[in-house]
C-alpha positions in Angstrom: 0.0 0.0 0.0 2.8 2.7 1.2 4.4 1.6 -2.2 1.3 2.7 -4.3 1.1 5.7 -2.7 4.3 6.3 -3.2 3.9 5.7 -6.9 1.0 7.9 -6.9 2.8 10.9 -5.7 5.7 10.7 -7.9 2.8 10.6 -10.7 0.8 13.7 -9.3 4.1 15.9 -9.1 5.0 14.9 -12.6 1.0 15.7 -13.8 1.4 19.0 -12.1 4.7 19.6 -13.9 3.1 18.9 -17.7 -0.3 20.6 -17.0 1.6 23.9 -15.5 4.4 24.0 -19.0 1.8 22.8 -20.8 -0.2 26.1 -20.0 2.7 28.5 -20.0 2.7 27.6 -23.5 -0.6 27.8 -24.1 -0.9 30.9 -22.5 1.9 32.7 -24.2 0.5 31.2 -27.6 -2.8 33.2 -27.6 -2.7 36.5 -29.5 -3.2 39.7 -27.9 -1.1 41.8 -25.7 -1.5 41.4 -22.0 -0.1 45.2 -21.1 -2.6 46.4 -23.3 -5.8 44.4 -22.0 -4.7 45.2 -18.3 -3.4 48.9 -18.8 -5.7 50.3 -21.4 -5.2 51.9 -24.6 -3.6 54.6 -23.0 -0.5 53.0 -21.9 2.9 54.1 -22.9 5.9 52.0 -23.6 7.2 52.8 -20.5 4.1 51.8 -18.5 3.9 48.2 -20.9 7.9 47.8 -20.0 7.4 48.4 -16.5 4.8 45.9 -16.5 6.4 43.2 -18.7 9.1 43.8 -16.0 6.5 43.3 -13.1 4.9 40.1 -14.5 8.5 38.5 -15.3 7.4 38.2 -18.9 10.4 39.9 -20.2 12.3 37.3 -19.1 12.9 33.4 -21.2 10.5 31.4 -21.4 13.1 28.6 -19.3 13.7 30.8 -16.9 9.8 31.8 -16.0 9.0 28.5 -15.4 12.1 28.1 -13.1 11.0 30.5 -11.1 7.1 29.6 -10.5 8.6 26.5 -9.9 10.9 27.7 -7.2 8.3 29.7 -6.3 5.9 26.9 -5.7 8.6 24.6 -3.3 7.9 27.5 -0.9 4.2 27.6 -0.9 4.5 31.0 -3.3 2.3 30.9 -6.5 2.9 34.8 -7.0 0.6 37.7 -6.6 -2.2 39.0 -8.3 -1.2 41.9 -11.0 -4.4 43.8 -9.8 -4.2 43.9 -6.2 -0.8 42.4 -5.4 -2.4 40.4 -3.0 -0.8 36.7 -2.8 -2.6 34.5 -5.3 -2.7 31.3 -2.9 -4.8 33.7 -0.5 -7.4 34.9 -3.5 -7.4 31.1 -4.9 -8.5 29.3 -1.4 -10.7 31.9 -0.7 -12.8 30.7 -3.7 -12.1 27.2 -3.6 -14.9 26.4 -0.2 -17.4 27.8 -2.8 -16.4 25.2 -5.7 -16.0 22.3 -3.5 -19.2 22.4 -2.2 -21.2 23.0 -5.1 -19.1 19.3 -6.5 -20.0 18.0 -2.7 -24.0 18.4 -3.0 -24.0 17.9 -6.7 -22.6 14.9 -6.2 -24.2 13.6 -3.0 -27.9 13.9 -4.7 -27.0 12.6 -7.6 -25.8 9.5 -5.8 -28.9 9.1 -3.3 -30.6 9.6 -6.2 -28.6 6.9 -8.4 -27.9 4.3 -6.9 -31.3 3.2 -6.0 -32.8 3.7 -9.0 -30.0 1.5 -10.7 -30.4 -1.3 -8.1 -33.9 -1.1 -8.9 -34.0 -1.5 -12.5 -31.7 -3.9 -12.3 -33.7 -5.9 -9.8 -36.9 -5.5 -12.5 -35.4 -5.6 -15.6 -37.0 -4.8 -18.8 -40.3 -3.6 -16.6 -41.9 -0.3 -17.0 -40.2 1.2 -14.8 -36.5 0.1 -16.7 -37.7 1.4 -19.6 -38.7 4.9 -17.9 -35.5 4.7 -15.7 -33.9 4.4 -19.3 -35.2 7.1 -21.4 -35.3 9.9 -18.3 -31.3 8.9 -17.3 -30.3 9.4 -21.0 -31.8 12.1 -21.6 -29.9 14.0 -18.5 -26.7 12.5 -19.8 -27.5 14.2 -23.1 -28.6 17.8 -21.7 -25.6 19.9 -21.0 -25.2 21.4 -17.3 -25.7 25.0 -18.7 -28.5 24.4 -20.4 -30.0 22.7 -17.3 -29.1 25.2 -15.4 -30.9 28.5 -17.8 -34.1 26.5 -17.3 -33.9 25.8 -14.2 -32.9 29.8 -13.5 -35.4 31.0 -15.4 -38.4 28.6 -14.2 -38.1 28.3 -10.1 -35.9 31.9 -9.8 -37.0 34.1 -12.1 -41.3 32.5 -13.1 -42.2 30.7 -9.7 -39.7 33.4 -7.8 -39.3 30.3 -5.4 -35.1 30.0 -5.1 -32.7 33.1 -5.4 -31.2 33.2 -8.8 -27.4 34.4 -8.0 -25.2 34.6 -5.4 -24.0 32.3 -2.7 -26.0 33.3 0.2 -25.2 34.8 3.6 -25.2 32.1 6.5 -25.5 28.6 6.1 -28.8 28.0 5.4 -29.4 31.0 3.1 -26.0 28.9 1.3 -27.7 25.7 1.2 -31.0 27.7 -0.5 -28.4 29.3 -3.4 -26.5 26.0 -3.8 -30.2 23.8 -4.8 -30.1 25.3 -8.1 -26.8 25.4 -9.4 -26.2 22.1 -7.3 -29.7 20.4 -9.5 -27.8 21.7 -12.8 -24.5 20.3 -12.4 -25.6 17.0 -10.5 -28.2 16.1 -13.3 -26.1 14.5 -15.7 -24.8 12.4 -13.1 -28.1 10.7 -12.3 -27.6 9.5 -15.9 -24.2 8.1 -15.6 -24.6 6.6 -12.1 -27.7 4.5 -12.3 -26.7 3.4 -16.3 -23.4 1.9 -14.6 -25.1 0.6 -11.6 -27.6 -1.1 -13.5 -25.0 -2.5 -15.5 -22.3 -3.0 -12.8 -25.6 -4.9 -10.3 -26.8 -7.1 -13.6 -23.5 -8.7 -14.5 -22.8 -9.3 -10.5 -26.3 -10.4 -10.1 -25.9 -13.2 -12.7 -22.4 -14.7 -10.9 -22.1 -17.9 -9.3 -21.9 -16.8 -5.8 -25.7 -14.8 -6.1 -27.0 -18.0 -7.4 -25.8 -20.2 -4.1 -26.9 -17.1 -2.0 -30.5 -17.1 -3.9 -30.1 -21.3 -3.3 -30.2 -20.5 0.8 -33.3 -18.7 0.6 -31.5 -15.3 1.2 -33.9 -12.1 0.2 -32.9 -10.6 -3.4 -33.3 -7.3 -1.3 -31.0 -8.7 1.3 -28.6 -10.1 -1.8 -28.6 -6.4 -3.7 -28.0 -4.5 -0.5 -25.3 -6.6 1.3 -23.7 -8.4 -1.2 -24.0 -7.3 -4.8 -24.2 -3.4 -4.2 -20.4 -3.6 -2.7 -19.1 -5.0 -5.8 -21.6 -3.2 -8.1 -20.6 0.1 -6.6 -16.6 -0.2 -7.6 -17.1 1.3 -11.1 -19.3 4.3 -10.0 -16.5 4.8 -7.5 -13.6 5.1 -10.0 -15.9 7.2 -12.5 -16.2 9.5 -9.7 -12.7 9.9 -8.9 -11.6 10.4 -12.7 -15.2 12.9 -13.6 -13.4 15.2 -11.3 -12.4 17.3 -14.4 -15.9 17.1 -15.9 -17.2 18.4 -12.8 -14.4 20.8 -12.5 -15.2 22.2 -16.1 -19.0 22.1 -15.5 -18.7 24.1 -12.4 -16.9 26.6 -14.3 -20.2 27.5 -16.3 -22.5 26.8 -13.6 -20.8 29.6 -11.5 -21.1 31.6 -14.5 -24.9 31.6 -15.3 -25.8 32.0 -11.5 -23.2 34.5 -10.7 -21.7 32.6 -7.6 -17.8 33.1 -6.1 -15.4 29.8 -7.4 -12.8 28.6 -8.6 -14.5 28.8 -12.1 -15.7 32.0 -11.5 -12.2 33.0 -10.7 -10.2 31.2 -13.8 -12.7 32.7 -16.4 -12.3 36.3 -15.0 -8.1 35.8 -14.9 -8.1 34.4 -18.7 -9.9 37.2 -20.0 -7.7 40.0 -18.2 -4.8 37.9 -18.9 -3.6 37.7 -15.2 -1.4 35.1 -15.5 -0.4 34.7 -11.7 -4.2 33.7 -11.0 -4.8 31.4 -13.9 -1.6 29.9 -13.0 -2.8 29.1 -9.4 -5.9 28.2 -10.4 -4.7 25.2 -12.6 -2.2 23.8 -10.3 -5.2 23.7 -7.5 -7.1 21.9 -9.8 -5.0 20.0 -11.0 -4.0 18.7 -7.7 -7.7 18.3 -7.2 -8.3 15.7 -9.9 -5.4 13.8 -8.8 -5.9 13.7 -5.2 -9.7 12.7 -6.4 -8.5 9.9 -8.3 -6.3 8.6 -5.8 -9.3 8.8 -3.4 -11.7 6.4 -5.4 -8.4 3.3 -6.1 -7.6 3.5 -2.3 -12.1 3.5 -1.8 -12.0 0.9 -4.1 -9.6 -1.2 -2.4 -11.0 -0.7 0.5 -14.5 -2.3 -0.6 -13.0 -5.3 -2.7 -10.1 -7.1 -1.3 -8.9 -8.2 -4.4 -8.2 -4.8 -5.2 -6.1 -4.0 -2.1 -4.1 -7.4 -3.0 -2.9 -6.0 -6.3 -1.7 -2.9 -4.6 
């Protein structure tokens, strides 16, 4: 085990490493000049120069990454070109706001889920399967935006019965802003989890080992719950742990349409003013997000199937 997570962390750092060059040169690769979209027209050589000088873009391209680099060993990601604040402080201050939204998104989607893919599974090719079908594809196929413009302009701005933008003041005027944008980025998820649950409970379902349980005079209820829905559950578990960048990029447009505080918020904002120290910041955290996620669900997963843990 202390091996694999050993091997996991030399894979994160060297993740981290690629994704950060990878968008210095992405960055630096998209036309425009960033003295002139954060001083104005206005600006004089002098003032661009200074800046240039300020931002360290006057400097190679080898020796700018050296320094974030360096930077980073020390728990500095730079400061913001606006404020000059630190960028770590303006980055985790927006972080709570985007890992809560993934947190209840993800939580109703999975009491949501999970027993309707036990359930179809248990009454295949019923009624209720075929329903189960139709309705989970269909929120697989409707982007979160879109969900999330209906849903704004039906139960905030017609029915007037949840606030439309924002993310609330206290904790249970926040848990009243986050039912919206929380429904829209969570739908598509109901899809995905109860298809591969179905799936997962159907082809576990028709193994030896259910067949001797059924031969006891076990319950089927008692056979989904405690015995299938352990093993059933490991591939929703890892498409958790890797949909952390689909969630990631969804939250980005569902901060968007309802105006709330984020990390997406925060990365669209820095792109378009080209404030490189933020979007900088902003990648390794999520970055470091999506690993840490995927590390999560293999250690989960060898914690529910012993097999796994074996292997590791």
């Amino acid at each position: 085990m202390w091996f694999y997570l050993l091997k996991r962390l030399v894979l994160a750092i060297a993740i981290i490493t690629i994704a950060v060059t990878l968008l210095f040169l992405m960055i630096r690769a998209v036309p425009g000049d960033p003295a002139a979209v954060l001083l104005g027209p206005r600006a004089t050589p002098e003032m661009k120069a200074q800046l240039y000088e300020q931002m360290g873009l006057d400097r190679p391209f080898i020796v700018q990454i050296a320094t974030f680099f360096g930077g980073l060993f020390h728990g500095d990601l730079g400061f913001d070109v606006f404020g000059q604040r630190p960028v770590a402080d303006i980055v985790f201050e927006q972080l709570p706001y985007t890992i809560e939204l993934i947190l209840v998104s993800i939580l109703w989607a999975v009491v949501v889920a999970v027993p309707l893919g036990c359930y179809s599974a248990m009454r295949r090719n019923s009624l209720i399967d075929h329903v189960a079908g139709i309705v989970t594809v269909a929120a697989i196929a409707i982007p979160s935006f879109v969900v999330a413009i209906y849903a704004l302009m039906i139960f905030a701005v017609t029915l007037r019965w949840l606030p439309a933008i924002g993310a609330g003041n206290g904790f249970w005027d926040g848990v009243i802003h986050l039912i919206l944008p929380g429904f829209a980025t969570g739908i598509g998820w109901v899809g995905y989890i109860s298809r591969l649950v179905r799936a997962s409970m159907l082809e576990v379902l028709g193994e030896n080992h259910m067949r001797m349980a059924r031969s006891f005079g076990i319950s089927e209820w008692r056979i989904v719950t405690r015995y299938a829905l352990p093993l059933a559950i490991l591939p929703t578990v890892t498409i958790l742990g890797v949909g952390m960048a689909w969630l990631l990029s969804s939250a980005v447009f569902i901060e968007v349409v309802f105006a709330r505080p984020g990390i997406g918020a925060l990365i669209v904002n820095a792109v378009v003013a080209r404030n490189y120290p933020i979007v900088m910041g902003t990648v390794l955290v999520t970055t470091f997000l999506i690993v840490a996620a995927t590390t999560l669900s293999d250690l989960v997963n060898a914690f529910l199937d012993p097999r796994t843990r074996e292997k590791l």
